[in-house]
C-alpha positions in Angstrom: 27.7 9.1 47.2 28.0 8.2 50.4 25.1 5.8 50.1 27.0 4.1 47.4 30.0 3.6 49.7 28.1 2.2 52.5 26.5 -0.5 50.2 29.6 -1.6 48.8 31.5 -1.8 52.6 28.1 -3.4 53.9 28.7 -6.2 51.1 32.2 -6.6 51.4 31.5 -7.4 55.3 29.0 -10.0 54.2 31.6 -11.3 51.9 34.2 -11.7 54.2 31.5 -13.5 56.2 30.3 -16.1 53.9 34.1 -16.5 53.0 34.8 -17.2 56.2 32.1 -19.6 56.5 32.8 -21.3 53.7 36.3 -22.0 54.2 35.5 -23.4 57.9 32.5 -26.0 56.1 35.2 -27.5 54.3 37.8 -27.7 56.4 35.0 -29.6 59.0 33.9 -31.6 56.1 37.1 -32.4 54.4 38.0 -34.1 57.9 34.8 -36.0 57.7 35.5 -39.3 55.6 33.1 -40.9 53.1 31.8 -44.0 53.7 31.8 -45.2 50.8 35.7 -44.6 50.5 36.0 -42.9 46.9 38.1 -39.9 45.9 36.7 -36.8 45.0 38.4 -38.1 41.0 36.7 -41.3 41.2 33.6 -39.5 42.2 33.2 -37.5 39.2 34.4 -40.1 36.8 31.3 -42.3 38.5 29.2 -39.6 37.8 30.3 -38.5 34.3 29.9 -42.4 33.5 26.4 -42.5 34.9 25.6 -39.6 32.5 26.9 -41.2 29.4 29.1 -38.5 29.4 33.1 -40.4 27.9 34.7 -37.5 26.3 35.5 -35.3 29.5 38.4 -36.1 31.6 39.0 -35.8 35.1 42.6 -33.7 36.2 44.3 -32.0 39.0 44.9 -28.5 39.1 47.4 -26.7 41.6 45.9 -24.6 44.4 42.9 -24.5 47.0 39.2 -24.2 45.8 39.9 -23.9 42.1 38.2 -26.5 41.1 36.4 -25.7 37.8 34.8 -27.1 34.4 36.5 -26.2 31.2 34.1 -26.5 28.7 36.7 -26.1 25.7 39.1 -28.8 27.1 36.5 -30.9 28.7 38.2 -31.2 31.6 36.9 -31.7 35.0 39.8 -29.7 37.2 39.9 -31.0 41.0 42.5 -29.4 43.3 44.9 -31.2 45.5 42.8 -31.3 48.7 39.8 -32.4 46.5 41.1 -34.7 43.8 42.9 -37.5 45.8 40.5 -36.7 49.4 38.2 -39.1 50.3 35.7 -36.7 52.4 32.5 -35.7 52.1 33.9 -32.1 51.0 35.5 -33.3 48.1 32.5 -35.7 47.0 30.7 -32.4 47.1 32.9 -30.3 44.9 33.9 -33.2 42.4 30.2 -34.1 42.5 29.0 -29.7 41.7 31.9 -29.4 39.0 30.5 -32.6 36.9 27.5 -31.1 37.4 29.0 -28.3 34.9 30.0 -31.1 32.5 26.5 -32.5 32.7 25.2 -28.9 31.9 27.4 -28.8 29.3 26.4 -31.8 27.8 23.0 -31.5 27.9 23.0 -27.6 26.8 22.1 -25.9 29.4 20.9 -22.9 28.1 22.2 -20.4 31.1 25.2 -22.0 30.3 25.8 -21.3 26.9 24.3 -17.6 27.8 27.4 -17.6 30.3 29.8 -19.3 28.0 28.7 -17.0 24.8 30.1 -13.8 26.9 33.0 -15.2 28.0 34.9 -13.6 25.1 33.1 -10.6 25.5 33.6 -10.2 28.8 37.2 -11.1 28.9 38.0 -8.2 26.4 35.6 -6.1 28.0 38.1 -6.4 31.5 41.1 -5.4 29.9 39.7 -2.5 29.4 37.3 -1.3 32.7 39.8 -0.2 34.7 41.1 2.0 32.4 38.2 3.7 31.0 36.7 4.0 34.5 39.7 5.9 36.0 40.6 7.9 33.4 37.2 8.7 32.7 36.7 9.9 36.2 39.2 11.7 35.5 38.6 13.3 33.0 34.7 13.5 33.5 33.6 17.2 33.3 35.7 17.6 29.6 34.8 13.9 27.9 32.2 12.0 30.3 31.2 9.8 27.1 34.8 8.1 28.4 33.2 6.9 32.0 30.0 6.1 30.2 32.1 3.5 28.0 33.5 2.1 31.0 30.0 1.6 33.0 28.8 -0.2 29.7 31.8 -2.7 29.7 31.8 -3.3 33.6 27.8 -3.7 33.3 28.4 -6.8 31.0 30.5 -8.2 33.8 27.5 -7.5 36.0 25.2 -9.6 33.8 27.8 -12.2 33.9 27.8 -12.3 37.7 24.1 -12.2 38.1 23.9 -15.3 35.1 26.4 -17.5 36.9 24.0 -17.9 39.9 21.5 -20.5 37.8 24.3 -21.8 36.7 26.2 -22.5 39.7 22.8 -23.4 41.8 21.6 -25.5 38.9 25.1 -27.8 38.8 24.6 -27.9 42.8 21.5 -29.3 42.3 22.6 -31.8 39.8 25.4 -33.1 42.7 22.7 -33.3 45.2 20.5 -35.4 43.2 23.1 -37.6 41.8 25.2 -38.4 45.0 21.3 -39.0 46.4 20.3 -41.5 43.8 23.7 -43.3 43.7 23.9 -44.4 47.1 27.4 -43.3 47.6 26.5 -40.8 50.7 24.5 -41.6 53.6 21.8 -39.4 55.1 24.3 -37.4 57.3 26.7 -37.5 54.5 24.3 -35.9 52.5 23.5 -33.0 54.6 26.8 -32.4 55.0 26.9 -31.8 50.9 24.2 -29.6 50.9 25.4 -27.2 53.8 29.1 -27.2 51.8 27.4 -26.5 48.3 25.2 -24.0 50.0 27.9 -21.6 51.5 29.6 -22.3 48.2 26.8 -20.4 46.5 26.8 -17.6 48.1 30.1 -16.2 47.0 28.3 -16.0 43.9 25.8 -14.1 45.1 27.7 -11.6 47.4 30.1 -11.4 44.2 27.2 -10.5 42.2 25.7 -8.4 44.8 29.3 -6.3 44.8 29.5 -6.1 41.2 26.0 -3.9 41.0 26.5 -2.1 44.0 29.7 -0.5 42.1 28.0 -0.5 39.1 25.7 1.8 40.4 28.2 4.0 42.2 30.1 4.7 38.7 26.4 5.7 37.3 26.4 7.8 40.7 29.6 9.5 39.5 28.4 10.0 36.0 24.7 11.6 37.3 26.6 13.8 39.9 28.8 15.6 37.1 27.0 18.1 36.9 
């Protein structure tokens, strides 16, 4: 197992890493102002109304980075430092979380995927943690217990790895949008990119992690013998 172990700490260096990175994009592009003088709200109000899209509103949300899309409120949720900033960070984030709006209008079809298993895999957590200890525990007299827990936690794997479209896809949509609108010059625009790019890829180390321990609990479950 000790390949297992040295995959999963390899990853969570890299995730430290691009969590690092990413925290130090924004703060340099949340000191850079936009030009065009908007706030990361008015931004995605500008861009839900480009997209015909009247039934989703724009709130605040307490916290740093957790900005989301609810898809059963319709709510576009900016935090503090994004919804009332007028940087090129926040135009970025406002801009990627409409993007999920737009998805959702449009039916995105990795999107529904993602939003069909939500249920699934919210039940499914409540139960991992406990099926995978006790069922290390207990593995030489009732191993069928850590096999039920590899199951449930391999949903949330194929949640992780389906979030990746779906977070690169409503990046793509900000890009293009914030292009076409006008609203961000060419440097602007780079800068967007580089913050929605680090921004990825905590999905993908997240996803990365995920099947890396995945495959140590099926490393358990081989090695009982």
């Amino acid at each position: 197992m000790s390949g297992a172990y040295l995959l999963i700490a390899l990853i969570g260096i890299i995730g430290m890493i691009v969590q690092g990175r990413l925290k130090s994009k924004f703060n340099k592009y949340g000191k850079i102002p936009l030009r065009a003088g908007m706030s990361g709200k008015e931004i995605a109000e500008a861009m839900l109304e480009a997209h015909g899209i009247d039934d989703v509103k724009v709130i605040s949300t307490p916290g740093a980075l957790t900005d989301h899309y609810n898809p059963l409120k319709k709510t576009v949720n900016l935090s503090g430092p994004v919804y009332g900033s007028r940087s090129v960070a926040a135009a970025a984030v406002a801009a990627h979380e409409v993007g999920h709006a737009v998805q959702h209008a449009r039916g995105y079809r990795w999107l529904k995927l993602r939003s069909a298993m939500v249920p699934v895999v919210s039940f499914s957590s409540k139960l991992i943690s406990i099926l995978l200890i006790a069922g290390i525990m207990m593995i030489h007299a009732f191993p069928q217990l850590l096999l039920a827990g590899i199951v449930l936690f391999a949903l949330t794997v194929i949640f992780s790895f389906i979030t990746l479209p779906v977070e690169y896809d409503a990046s793509a949509r900000a890009k293009r949008w914030l292009d076409e609108s006008g609203l961000v010059t060419a440097e602007e625009k780079k800068g967007v990119a580089d913050a929605l790019k680090w921004a990825a890829r905590t999905y993908v180390v997240a996803a990365l992690s995920s099947l890396a321990t995945l495959l140590y609990y099926i490393n358990i479950y081989n090695s009982r013998r």
